[in-house]
N, C-alpha and C positions, 0 to 999 in steps of 0.2 A: 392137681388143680393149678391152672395156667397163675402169675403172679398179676392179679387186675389194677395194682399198683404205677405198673411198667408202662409208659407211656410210648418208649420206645420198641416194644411190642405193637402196640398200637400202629404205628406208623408203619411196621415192617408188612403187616398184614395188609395195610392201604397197598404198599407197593408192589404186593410181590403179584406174580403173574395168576391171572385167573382171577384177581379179585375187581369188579367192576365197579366202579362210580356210577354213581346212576342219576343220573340228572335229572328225571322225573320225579323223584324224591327231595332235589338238591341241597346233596349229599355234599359239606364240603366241614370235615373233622376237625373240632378245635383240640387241637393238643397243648396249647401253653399254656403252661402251670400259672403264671403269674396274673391270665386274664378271669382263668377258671377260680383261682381264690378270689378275686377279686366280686367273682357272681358269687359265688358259696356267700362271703361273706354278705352282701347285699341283702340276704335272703330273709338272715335273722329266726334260723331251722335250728331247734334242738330237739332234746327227745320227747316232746310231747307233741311235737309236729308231725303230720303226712303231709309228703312231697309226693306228686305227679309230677312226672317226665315226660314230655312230648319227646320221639324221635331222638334217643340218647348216644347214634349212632354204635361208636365202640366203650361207650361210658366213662371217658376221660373226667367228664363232672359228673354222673353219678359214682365214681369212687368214694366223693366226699359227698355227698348227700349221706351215704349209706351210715357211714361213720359219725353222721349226728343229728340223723331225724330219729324218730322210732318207728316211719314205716315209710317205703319207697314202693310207691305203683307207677310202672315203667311201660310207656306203649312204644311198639314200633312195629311199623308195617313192612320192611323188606324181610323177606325170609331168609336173603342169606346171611343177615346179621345176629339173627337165633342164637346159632348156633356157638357163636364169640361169646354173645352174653352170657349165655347158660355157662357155658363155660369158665367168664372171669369173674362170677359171681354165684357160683356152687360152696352152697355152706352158708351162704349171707339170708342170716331168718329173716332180717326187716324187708328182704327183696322180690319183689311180684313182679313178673315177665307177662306184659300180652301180648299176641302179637297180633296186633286189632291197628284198624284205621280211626286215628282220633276222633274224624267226621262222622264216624259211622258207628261208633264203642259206644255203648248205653252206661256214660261214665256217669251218671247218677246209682246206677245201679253199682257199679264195680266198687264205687266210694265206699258204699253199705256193705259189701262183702270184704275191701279191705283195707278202711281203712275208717271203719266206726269207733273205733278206741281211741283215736288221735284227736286232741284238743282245738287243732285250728289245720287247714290245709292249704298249702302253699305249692302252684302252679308253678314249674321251672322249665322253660327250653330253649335250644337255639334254634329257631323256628325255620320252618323253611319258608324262604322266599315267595314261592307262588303262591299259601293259600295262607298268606301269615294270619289279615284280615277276619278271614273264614274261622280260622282255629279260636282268635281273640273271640267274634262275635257268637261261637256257637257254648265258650263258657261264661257268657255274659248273658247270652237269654235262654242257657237249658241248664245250667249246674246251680244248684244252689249248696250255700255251706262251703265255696272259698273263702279265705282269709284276703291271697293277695295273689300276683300273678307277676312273674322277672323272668322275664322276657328278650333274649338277643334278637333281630331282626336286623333287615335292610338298614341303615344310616338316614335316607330320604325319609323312609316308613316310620321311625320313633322321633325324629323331629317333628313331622305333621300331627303325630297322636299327642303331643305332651305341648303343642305350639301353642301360642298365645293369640286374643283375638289381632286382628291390625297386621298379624305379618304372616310372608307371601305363604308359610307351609299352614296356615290356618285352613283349615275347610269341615266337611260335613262329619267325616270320620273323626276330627278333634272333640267335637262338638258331644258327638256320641258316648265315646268312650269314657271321655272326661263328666259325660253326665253320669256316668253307674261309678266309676274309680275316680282316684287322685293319684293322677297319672305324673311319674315323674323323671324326666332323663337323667340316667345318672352317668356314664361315658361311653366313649366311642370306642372300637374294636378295630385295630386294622384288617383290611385284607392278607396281610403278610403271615397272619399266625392262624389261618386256615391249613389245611392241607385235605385236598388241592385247593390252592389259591382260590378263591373270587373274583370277580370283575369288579367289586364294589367292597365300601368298606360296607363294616356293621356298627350298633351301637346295640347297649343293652336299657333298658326300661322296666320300672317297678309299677305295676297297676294296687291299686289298696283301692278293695271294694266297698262302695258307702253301703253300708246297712241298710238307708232311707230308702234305696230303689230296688232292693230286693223284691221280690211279689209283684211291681206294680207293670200294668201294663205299657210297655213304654213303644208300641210299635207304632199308635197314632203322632206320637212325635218327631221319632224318627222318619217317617215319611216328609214329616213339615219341616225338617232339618234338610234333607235332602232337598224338596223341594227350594226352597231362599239358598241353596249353593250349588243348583241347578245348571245355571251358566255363570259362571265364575266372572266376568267381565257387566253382567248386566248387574243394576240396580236390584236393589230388594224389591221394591215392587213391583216390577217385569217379571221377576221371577216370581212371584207368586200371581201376577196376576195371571201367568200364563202355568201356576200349579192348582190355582183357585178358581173356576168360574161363576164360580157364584156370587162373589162381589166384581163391580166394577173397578175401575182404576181409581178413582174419585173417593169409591168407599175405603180403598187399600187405603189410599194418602188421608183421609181421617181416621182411619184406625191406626197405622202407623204416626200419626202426630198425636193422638188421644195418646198412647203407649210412648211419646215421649221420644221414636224417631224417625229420621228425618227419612222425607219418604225417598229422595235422593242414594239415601247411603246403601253398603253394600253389604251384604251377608257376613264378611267377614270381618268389617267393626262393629260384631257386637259380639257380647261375651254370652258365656252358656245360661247364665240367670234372665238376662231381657232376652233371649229366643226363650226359654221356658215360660216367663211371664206375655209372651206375645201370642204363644198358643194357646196359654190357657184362658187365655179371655176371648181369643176370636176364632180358634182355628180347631182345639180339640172335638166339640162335635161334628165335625166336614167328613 
């Protein structure tokens, strides 16, 4: 059994000839010890926890996942990565290998098959870049029974999820996310301690799901979220009157002044509680 401890195993296999990067996937291996304790730690996983792994490439951080959850369910879609895992984690009972596409894995089901004995279940990856979005919003409206979700992505991508109302990375996606989780950035990643490099740095992000929005249906909101930050530069009521025809401009600027604002202002001063309260008085039946 290969030592899955060996990080510098790890990197040899990146290098050697015939192994390919695949940038469809984007593929770019965290091997530093000091950023990888740093998520471990964040996670707050002992043994009465099930941890999911999105994409653990050569499992530089599932090493220590395994050593203090009590179960590890691992997805990864390239095939030729199989074959490393199985390999540096033969003999590891907590460790389940799939090799399924996250977008596509009936990971309600798989939860029930492995990982029903586990007390709370905590979401871990370094996500890939092109469908980070996707991966977030597809365990916010299909899985139910996470705990919380730590999360590495893009730099630009976890400062807009966890931004504040009033500045510039605020928009529809803050809005959202921060309505089902308490979304919080916790540090940035260079580009330096990838291999291969990045173009960009990363940061990492903790999601902790509110209880309150489990079950409910939140898709008539998020339409009317989208809608008021629609076009980023226009007023809030442009923007909805041009997501709304049913009222006129007239009725916007009294319903916007009834709710307290100004029919002037923009989608992005205002915070997630008065967009919640704005729908539900005028806009959830539309």
């Amino acid at each position: 059994m290969a030592d899955y401890t060996d990080n510098s195993k790890r990197k040899s296999i990146v290098d050697q000839e015939g192994f390919t990067i695949k940038k469809k996937f984007s593929q770019n291996f965290l091997l530093d010890e000091n950023i990888i304790h740093k998520i471990v730690d964040s996670t707050n996983i002992d043994q009465n926890t099930g941890v999911i792994e999105i994409g653990p490439g050569l499992g530089a951080l599932t090493k220590h996942i395994v050593k203090q959850a009590k179960q590890v369910l691992v997805y990864e879609v390239d095939n030729d990565l199989i074959p490393y895992l199985n390999e540096f984690f033969a003999g590891q009972d907590n460790f389940t290998l799939l090799h399924r596409d996250i977008l596509k894995a009936d990971i309600q089901n798989d939860i029930h098959q492995y990982l029903s004995d586990c007390e709370r279940i905590v979401v871990i990856s370094n996500l890939p870049y092109h469908i980070t979005t996707p991966i977030i919003m597809r365990f916010l409206e299909d899985v139910k029974g996470i705990h919380s979700m730590i999360f590495m992505m893009q730099l630009e991508v976890a400062k807009r999820i966890t931004s504040e109302p009033d500045t510039k990375d605020y928009n529809a996606l803050s809005v959202i996310i921060q309505h089902q989780t308490e979304a919080k950035y916790l540090f940035k990643v260079p580009k330096k301690v990838f291999h291969p490099q990045p173009n960009v740095d990363s940061a990492v992000i903790r999601l902790v799901i509110k209880p309150d929005t489990i079950d409910k249906n939140n898709h008539g909101f998020y339409e009317f979220v989208h809608k008021c930050f629609a076009q980023r530069r226009k007023t809030l009521i442009n923007n909805l009157s041009n997501g709304y025809n049913k009222y006129t401009k007239s009725e916007l600027a009294d319903i916007l002044e009834e709710s307290g604002i100004n029919p002037l202002t923009r989608a992005e001063a205002l915070d997630l509680e008065s967009l919640l309260q704005l729908y539900e008085g005028h806009f959830n039946q539309l």
